[in-house]
C-alpha positions as CSV (number, residue, x, y, z in Angstrom):
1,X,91.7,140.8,103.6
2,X,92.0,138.8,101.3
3,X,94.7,135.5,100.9
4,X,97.4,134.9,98.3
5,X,99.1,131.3,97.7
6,X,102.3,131.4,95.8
7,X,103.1,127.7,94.5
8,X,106.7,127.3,95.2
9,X,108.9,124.7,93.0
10,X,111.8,123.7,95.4
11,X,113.3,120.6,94.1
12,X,109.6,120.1,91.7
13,X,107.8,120.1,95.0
14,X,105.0,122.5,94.9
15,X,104.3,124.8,98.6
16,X,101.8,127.3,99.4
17,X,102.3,130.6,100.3
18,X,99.8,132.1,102.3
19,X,100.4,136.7,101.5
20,X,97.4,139.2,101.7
21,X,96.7,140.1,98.2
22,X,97.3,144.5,97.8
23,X,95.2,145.6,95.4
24,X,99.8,109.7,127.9
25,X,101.7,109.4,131.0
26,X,105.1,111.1,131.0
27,X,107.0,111.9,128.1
28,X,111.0,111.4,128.0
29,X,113.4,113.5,129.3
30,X,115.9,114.3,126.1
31,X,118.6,115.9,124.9
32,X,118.1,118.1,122.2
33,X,121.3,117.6,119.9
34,X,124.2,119.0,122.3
35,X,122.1,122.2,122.9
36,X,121.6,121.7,126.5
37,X,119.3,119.0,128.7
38,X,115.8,119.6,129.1
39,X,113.8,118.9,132.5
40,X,110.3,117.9,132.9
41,X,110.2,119.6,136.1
42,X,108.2,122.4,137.3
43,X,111.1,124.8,137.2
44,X,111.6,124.0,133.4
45,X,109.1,124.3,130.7
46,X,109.3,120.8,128.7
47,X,110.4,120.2,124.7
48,X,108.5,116.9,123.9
49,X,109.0,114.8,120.8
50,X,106.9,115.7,118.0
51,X,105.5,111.7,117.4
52,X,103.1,112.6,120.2
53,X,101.1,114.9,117.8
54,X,98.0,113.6,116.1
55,X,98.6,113.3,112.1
56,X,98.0,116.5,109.8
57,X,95.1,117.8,108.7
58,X,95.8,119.8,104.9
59,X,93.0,122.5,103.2
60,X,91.0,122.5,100.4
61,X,90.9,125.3,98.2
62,X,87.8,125.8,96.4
63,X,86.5,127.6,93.2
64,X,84.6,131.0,94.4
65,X,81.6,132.5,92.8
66,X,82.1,135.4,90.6
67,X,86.0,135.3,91.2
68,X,89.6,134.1,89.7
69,X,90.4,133.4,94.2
70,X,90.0,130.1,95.7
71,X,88.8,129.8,98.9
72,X,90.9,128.5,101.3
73,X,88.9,125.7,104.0
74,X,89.9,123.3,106.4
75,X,87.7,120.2,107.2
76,X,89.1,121.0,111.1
77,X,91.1,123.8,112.7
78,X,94.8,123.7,111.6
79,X,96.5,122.5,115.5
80,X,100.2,121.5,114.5
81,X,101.6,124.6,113.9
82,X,105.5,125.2,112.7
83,X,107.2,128.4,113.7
84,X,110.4,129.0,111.7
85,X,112.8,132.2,112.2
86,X,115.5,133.9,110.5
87,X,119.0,132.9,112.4
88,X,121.0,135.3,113.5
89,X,118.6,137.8,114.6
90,X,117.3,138.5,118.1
91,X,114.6,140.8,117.8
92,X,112.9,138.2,114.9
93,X,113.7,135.3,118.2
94,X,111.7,137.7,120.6
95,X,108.7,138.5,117.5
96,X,108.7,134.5,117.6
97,X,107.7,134.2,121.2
98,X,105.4,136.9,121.2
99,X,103.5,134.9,117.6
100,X,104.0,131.7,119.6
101,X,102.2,133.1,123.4
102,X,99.7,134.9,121.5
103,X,98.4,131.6,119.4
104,X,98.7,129.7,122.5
105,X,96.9,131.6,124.7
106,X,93.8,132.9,121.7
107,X,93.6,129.6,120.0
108,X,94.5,126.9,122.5
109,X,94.5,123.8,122.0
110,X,97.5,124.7,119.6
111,X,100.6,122.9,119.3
112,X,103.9,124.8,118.2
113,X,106.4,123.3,116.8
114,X,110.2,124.7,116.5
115,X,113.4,123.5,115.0
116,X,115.7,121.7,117.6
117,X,117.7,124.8,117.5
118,X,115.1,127.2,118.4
119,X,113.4,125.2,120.6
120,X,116.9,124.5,122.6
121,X,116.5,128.4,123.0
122,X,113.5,129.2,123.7
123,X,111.4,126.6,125.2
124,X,112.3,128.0,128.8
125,X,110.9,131.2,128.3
126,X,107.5,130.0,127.1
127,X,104.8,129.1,129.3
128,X,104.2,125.8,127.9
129,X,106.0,122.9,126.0
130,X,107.1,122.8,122.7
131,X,107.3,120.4,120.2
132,X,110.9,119.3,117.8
133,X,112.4,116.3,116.8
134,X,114.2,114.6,119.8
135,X,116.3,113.0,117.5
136,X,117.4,114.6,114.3
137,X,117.0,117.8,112.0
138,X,114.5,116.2,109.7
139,X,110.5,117.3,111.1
140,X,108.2,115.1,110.1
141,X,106.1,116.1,106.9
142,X,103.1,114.2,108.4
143,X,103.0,116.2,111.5
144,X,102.6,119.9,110.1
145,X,99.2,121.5,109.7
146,X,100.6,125.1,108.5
147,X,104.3,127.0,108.6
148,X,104.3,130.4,110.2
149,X,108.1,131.9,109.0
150,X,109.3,135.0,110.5
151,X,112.1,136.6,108.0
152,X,112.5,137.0,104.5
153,X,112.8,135.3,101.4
154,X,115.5,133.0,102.4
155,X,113.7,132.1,105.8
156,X,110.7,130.9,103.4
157,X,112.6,129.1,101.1
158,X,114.5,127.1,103.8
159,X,110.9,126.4,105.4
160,X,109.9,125.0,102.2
161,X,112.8,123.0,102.1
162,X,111.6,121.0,104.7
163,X,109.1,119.8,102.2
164,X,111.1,118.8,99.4
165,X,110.2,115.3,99.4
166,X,106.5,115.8,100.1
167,X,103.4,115.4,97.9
168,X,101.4,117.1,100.0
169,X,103.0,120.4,101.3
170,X,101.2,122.7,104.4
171,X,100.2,126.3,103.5
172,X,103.2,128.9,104.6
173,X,101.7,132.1,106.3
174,X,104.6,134.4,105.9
175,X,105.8,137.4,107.6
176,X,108.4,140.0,106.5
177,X,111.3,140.8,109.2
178,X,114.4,139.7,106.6
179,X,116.6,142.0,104.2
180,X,114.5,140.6,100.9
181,X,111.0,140.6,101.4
182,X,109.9,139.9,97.7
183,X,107.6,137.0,98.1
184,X,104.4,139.8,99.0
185,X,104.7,138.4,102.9
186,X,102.3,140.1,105.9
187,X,104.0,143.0,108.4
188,X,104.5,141.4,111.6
189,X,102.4,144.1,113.2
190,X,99.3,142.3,111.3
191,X,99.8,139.0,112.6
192,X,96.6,138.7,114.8
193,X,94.6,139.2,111.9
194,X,96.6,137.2,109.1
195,X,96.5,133.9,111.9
196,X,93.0,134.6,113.0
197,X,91.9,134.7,109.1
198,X,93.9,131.7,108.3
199,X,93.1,129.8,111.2
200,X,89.1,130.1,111.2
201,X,89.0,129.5,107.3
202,X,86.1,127.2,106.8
203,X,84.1,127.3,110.6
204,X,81.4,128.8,111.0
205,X,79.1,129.6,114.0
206,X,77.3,126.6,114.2
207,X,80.6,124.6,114.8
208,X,80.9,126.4,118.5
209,X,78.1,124.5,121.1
210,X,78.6,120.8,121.2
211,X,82.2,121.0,121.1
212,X,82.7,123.4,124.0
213,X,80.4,120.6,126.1
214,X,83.2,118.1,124.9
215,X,86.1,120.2,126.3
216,X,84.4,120.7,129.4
217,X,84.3,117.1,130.1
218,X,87.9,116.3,128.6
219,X,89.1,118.9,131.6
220,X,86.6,117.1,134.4
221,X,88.5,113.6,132.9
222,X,92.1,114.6,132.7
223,X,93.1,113.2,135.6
224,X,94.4,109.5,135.4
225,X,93.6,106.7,138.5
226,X,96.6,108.0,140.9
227,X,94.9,111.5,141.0
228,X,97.8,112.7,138.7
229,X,96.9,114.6,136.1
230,X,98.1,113.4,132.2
231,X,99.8,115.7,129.5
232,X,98.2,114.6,126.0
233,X,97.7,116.8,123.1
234,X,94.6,118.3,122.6
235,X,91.8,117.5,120.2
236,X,91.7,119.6,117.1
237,X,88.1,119.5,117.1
238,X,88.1,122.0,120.3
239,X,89.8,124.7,118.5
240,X,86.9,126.5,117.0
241,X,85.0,126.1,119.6
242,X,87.3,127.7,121.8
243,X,87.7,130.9,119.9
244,X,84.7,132.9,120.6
245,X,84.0,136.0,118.6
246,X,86.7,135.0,115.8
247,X,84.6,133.2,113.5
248,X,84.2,134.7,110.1
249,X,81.2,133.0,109.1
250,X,80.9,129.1,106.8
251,X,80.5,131.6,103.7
252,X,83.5,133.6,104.0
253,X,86.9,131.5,103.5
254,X,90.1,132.7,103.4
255,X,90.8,134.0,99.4
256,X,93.9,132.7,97.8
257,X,95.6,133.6,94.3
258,X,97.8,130.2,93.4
259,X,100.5,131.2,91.8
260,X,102.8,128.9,90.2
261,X,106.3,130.8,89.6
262,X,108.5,130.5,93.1
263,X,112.0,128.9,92.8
């Protein structure tokens, strides 16, 4: 299926929209706002501050042969990924930790990223630590690779929001669980295929043996001098290498319609 990008103006700042076309050492203990206190502990699954994350990576999105779509490619697999949900509505909370499990455990190493309300939430119900700003509201710009938004229009324009300051804004891969649902986003119940499609964009199956070597040895080497192992995010460049039997081939990208009318 094929990729649509709707260029949305928020505040003259431009942001993708990704809909199918129809036709180390220990990281602080913190206190997320006044939500409650999180616990490194066993017993707790960990929110960590989202400086620890290695720098975006963005897309290009290349002229196709014979075709008014660009192709959609990333120079490495998109790692830094920002889930954002519509408030207010528990059974888009519970789609959110099944999208977040299923990307962590099929595309590992992945990194998700909530808001510091959502992550106050949820983070103990996950089997692995989440990523927020420790300190305020505002998510770094620098540290997104793509949005995933779970809602409607008002959940996507809100994620855009986030970008309104930006020159360079991530791709949004949107799915429809809100009242309006104009924007053209994915059903929820296609999300395995909209993430895998977005997600292997631009690898191909030559990108698979050398890095898998690599991983193996990052996991014989991830324990520090004391015997202790070390929590560090992962390398992007394992990701494709890591998701056997999802590639779609070098020569078939991601198709996107840019579209330039989203306010």
């Amino acid at each position: 299926m094929d990729f649509a990008v709707r260029r949305t103006c928020l505040r003259r700042v431009p942001v993708c929209v990704l809909v199918p076309i129809p036709a180390l050492g220990r990281k602080p203990i913190a206190r997320v706002g006044w939500w409650r206190t999180f616990s490194a502990t066993a017993h707790l699954r960990k929110v960590e501050d989202i400086g620890y994350l290695p720098d975006s990576v963005f897309p290009r999105y290349e002229e196709s042969r014979g075709s008014d779509l660009l192709a959609l490619r990333w120079p490495n697999p998109p790692q830094n990924i920002l889930l954002v949900r519509k408030k207010g509505a528990p059974q888009v909370t519970q789609s959110l930790i099944e999208f977040a499990n299923h990307i962590k455990s099929s595309y590992s190493p992945i990194s998700v990223i909530l808001e510091r309300e959502t992550a106050a939430e949820v983070h103990d119900v996950l089997s692995f630590p989440v990523y927020t700003n420790l300190v305020s509201d505002k998510l770094p710009q620098e540290k997104i690779d793509l949005t995933v938004t779970l809602g409607g229009d008002g959940t996507i324009l809100r994620a855009s929001s986030f970008f309104a300051t930006s020159k360079l804004v991530p791709p949004i891969l949107a799915f429809s669980m809100g009242t309006l649902g104009f924007l053209g986003e994915w059903k929820f119940s296609e999300y395995k295929g909209a993430f895998r499609e977005v997600y292997m964009s631009g690898a191909g199956p030559g990108d698979h043996a050398s890095i898998l070597e690599r991983h193996a040895e990052g996991k014989n080497s991830g324990n520090d001098a004391s015997g202790s192992s070390t929590t560090t995010p992962p390398s992007s460049a394992d990701g494709w290498a890591l998701a056997r039997g999802k590639s779609m081939g070098a020569t078939r990208p991601s198709k996107i319609l840019v579209r330039s009318r989203l306010r």
